[in-house]
mmCIF file of the C-alpha atoms, coordinates in Angstrom:
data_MODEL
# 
_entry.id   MODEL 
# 
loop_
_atom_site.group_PDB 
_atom_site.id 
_atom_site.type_symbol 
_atom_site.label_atom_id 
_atom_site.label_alt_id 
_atom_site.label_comp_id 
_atom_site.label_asym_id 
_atom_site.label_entity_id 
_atom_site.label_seq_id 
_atom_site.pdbx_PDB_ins_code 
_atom_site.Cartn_x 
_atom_site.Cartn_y 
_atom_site.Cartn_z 
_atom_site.occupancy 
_atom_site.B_iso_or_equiv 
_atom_site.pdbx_formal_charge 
_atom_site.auth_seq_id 
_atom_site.auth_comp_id 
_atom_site.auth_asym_id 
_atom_site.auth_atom_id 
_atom_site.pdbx_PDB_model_num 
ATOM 1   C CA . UNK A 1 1   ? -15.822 -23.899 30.277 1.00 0.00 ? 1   UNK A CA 1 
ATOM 2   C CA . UNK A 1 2   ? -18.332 -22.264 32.336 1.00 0.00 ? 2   UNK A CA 1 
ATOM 3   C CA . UNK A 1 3   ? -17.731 -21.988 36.080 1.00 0.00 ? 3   UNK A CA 1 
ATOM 4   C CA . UNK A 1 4   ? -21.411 -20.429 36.203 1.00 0.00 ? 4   UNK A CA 1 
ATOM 5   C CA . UNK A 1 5   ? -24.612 -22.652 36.431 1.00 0.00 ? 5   UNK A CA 1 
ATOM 6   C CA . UNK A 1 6   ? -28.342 -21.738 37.068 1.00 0.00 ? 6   UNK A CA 1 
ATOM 7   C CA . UNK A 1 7   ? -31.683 -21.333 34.621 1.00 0.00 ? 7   UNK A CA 1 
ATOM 8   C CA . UNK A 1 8   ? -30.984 -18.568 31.833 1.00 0.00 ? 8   UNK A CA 1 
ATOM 9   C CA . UNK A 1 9   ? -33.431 -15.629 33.508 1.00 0.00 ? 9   UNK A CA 1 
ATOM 10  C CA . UNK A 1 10  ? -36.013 -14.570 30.597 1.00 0.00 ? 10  UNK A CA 1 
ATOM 11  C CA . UNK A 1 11  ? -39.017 -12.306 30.172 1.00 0.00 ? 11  UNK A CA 1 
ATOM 12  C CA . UNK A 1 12  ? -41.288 -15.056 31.698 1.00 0.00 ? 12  UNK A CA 1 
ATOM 13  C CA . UNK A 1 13  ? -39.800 -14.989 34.920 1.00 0.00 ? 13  UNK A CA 1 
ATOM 14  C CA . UNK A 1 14  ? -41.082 -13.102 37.736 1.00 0.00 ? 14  UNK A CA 1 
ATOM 15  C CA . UNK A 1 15  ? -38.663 -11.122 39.769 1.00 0.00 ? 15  UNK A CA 1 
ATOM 16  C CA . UNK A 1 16  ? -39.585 -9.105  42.985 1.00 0.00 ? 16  UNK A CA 1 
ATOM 17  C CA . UNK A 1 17  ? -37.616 -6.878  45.574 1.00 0.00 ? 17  UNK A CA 1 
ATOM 18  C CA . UNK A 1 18  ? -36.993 -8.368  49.049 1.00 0.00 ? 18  UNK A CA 1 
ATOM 19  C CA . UNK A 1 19  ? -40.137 -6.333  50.306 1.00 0.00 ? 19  UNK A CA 1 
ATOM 20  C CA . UNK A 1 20  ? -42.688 -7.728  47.194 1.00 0.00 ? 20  UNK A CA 1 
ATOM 21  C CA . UNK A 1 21  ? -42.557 -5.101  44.767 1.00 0.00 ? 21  UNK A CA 1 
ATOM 22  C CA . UNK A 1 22  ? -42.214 -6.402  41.110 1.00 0.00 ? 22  UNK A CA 1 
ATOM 23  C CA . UNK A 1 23  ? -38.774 -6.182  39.516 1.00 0.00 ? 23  UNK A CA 1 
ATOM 24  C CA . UNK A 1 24  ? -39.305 -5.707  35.576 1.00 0.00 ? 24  UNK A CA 1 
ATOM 25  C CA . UNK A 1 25  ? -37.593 -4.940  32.236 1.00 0.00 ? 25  UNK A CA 1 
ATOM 26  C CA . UNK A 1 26  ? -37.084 -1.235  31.596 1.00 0.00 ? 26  UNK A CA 1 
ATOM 27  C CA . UNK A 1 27  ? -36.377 -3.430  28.015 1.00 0.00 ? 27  UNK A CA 1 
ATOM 28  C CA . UNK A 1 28  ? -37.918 -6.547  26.808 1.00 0.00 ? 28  UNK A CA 1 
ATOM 29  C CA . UNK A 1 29  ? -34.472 -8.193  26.874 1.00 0.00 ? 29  UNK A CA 1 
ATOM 30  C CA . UNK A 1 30  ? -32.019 -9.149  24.072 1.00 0.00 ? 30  UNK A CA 1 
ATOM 31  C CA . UNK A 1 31  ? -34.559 -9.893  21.357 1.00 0.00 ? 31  UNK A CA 1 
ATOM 32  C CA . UNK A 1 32  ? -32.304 -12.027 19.309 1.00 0.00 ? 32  UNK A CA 1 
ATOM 33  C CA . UNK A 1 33  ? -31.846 -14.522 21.909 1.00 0.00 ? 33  UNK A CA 1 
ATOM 34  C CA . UNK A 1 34  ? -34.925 -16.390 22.947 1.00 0.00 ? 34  UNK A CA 1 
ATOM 35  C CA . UNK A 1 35  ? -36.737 -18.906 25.303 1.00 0.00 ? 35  UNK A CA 1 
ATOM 36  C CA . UNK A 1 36  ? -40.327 -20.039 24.652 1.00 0.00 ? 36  UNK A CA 1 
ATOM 37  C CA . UNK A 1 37  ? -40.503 -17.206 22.913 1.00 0.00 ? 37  UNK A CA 1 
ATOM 38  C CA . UNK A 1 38  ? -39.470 -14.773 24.905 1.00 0.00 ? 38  UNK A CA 1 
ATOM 39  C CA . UNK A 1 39  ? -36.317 -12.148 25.458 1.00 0.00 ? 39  UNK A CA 1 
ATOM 40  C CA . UNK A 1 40  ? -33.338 -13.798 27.108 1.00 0.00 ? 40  UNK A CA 1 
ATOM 41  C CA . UNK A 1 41  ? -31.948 -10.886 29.943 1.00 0.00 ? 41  UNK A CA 1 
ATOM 42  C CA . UNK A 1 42  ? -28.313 -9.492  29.959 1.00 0.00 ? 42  UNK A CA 1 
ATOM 43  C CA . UNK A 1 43  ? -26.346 -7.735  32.449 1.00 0.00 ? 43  UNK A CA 1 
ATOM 44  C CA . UNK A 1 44  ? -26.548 -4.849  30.230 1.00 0.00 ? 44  UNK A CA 1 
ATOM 45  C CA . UNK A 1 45  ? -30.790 -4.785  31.089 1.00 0.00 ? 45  UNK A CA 1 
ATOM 46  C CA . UNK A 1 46  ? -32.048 -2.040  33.133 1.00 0.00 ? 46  UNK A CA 1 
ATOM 47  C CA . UNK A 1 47  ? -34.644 -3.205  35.774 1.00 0.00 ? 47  UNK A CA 1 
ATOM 48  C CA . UNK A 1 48  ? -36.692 -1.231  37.918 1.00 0.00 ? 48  UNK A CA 1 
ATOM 49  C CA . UNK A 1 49  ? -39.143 -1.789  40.772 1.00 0.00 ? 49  UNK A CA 1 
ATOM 50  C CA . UNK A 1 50  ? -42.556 -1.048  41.508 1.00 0.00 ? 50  UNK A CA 1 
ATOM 51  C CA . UNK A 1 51  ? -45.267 -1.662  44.318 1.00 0.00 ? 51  UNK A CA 1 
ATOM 52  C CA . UNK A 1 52  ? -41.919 -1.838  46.975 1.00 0.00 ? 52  UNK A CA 1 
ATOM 53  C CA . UNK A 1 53  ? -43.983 -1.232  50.614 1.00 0.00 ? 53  UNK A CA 1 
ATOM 54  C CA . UNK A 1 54  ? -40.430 -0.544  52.462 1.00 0.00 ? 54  UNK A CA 1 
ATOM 55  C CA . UNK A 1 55  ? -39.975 1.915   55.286 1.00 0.00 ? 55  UNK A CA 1 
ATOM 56  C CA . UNK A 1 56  ? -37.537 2.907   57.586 1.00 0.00 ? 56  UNK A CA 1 
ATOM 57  C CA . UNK A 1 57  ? -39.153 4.638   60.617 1.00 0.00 ? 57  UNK A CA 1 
ATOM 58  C CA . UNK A 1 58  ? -42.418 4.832   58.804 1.00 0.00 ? 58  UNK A CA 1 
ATOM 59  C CA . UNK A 1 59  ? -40.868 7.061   55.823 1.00 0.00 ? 59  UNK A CA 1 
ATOM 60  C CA . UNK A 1 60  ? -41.070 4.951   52.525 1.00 0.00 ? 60  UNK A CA 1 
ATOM 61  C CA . UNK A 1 61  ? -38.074 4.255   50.829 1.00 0.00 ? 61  UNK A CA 1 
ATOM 62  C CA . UNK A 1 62  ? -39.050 1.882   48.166 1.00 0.00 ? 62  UNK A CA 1 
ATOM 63  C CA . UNK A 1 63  ? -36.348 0.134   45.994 1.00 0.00 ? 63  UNK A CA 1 
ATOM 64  C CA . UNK A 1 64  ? -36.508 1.405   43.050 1.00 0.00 ? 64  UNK A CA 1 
ATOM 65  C CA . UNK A 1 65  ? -34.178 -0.471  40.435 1.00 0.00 ? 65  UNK A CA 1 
ATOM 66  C CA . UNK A 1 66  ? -31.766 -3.792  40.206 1.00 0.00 ? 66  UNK A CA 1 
ATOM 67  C CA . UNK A 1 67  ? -28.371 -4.140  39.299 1.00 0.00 ? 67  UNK A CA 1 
ATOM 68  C CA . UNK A 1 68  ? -26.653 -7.254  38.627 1.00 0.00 ? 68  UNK A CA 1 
ATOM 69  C CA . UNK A 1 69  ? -23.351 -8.732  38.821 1.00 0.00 ? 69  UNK A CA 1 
ATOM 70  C CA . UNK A 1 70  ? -22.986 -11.830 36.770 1.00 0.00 ? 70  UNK A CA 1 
ATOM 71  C CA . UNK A 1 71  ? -19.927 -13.713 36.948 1.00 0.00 ? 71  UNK A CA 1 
ATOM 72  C CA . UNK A 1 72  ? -17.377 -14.109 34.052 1.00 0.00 ? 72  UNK A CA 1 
ATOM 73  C CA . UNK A 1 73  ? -17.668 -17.214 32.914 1.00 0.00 ? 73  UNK A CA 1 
ATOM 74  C CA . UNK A 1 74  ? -20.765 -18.605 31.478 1.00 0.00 ? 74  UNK A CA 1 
ATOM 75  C CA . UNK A 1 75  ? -23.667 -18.007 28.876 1.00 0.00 ? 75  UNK A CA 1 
ATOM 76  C CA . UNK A 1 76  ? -22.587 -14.515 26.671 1.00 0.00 ? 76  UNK A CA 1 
ATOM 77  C CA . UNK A 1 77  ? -25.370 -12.922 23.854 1.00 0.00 ? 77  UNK A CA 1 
ATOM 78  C CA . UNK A 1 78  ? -22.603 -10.520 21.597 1.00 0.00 ? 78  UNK A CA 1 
ATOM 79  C CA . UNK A 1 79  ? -20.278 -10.826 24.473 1.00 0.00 ? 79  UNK A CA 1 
ATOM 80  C CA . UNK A 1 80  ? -22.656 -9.860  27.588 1.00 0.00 ? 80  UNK A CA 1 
ATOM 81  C CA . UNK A 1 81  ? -23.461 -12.277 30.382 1.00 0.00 ? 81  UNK A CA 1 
ATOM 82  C CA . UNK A 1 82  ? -27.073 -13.644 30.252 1.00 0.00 ? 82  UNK A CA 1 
ATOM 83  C CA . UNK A 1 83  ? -28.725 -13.681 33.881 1.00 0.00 ? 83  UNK A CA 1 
ATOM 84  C CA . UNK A 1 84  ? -29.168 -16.685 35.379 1.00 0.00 ? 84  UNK A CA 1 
ATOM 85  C CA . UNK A 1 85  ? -31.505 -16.956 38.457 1.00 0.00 ? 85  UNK A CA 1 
ATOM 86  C CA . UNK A 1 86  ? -28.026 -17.524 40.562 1.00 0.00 ? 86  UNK A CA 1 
ATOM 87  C CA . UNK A 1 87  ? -26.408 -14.694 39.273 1.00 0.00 ? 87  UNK A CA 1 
ATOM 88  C CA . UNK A 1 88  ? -25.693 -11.816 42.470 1.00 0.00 ? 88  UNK A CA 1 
ATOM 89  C CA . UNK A 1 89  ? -27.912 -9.059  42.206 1.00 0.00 ? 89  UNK A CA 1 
ATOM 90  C CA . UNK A 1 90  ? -28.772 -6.182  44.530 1.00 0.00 ? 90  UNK A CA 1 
ATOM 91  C CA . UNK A 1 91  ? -32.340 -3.636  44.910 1.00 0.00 ? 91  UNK A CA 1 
ATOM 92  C CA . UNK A 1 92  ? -31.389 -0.136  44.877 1.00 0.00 ? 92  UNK A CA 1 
ATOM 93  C CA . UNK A 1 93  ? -33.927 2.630   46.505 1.00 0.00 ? 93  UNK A CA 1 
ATOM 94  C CA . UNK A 1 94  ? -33.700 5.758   44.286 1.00 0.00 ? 94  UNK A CA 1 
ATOM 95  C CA . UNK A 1 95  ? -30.969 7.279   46.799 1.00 0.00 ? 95  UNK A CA 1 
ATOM 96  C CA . UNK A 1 96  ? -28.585 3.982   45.705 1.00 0.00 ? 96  UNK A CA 1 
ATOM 97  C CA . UNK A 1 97  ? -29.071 2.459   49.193 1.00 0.00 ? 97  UNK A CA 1 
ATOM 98  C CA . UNK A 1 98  ? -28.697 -1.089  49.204 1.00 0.00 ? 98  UNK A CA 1 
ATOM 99  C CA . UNK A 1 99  ? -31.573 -3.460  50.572 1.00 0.00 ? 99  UNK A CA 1 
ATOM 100 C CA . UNK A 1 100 ? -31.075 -6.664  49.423 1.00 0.00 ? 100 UNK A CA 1 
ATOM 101 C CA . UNK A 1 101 ? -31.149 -9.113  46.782 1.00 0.00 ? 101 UNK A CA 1 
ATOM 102 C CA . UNK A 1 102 ? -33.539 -9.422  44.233 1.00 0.00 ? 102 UNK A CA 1 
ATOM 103 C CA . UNK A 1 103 ? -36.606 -12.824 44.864 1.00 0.00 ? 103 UNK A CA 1 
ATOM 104 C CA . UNK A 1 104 ? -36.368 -15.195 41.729 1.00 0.00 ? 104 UNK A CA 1 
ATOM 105 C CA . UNK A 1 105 ? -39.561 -16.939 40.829 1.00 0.00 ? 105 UNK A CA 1 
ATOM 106 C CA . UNK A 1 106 ? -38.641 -20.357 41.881 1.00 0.00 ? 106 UNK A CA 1 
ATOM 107 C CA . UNK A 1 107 ? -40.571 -22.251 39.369 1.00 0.00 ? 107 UNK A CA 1 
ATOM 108 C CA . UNK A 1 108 ? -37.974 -21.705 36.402 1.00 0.00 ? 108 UNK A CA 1 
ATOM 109 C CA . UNK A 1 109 ? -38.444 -23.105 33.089 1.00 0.00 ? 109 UNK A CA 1 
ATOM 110 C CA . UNK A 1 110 ? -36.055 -22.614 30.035 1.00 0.00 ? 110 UNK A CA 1 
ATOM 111 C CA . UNK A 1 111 ? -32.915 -23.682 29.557 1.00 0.00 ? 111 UNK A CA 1 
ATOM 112 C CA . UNK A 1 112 ? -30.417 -24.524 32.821 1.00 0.00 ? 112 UNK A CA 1 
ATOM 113 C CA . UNK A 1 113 ? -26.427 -23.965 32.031 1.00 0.00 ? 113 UNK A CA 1 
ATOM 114 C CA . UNK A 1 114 ? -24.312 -26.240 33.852 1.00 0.00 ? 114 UNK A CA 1 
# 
């Protein structure tokens, strides 16, 4: 039984850094798995960021990837966790800095996981 619940995150869903700058797919995804058509996204998926306008005392310091931290329980493609849009996640700049959690698109579609 899955403790986990939220909409399964796929390649149709737009992700962005706390600042605005577009979170994608170093990947398309796990191509087996898919909704509408499109790759389903595991834990194991490298995303990066681009367009991030953050600064700290006018120096830029962009984030510059994602890295999540599904939970356990829940939704598993060959035993990974699928992302779900409540799954915790945290933008990285390229120094590994935190600054904050990812922006899911909040009109979802697919499939939710209760």
């Amino acid at each position: 039984m899955s403790t986990s619940s939220g909409t399964i995150v796929s390649a149709a869903v737009a992700l962005h850094c706390p600042h605005g700058g577009r979170a994608t797919a170093a990947a398309s995804g796990h191509a087996a798995v898919r909704l509408d058509g499109l790759p389903v996204h595991t834990v194991s998926d490298a995303f990066v960021v681009t367009g991030c306008p953050h600064t700290v005392g006018g120096v830029p310091h962009p984030c510059s990837t994602v890295r999540w931290s599904p939970g356990k329980d829940g939704v598993r493609v060959d035993g990974v966790p699928v992302l779900l849009h409540t799954s915790t996640a945290q933008c990285f700049s390229a120094a590994l800095v935190p600054q904050g959690p990812p922006v899911v698109n909040a009109d979802l579609r697919g499939v939710t996981c209760r």
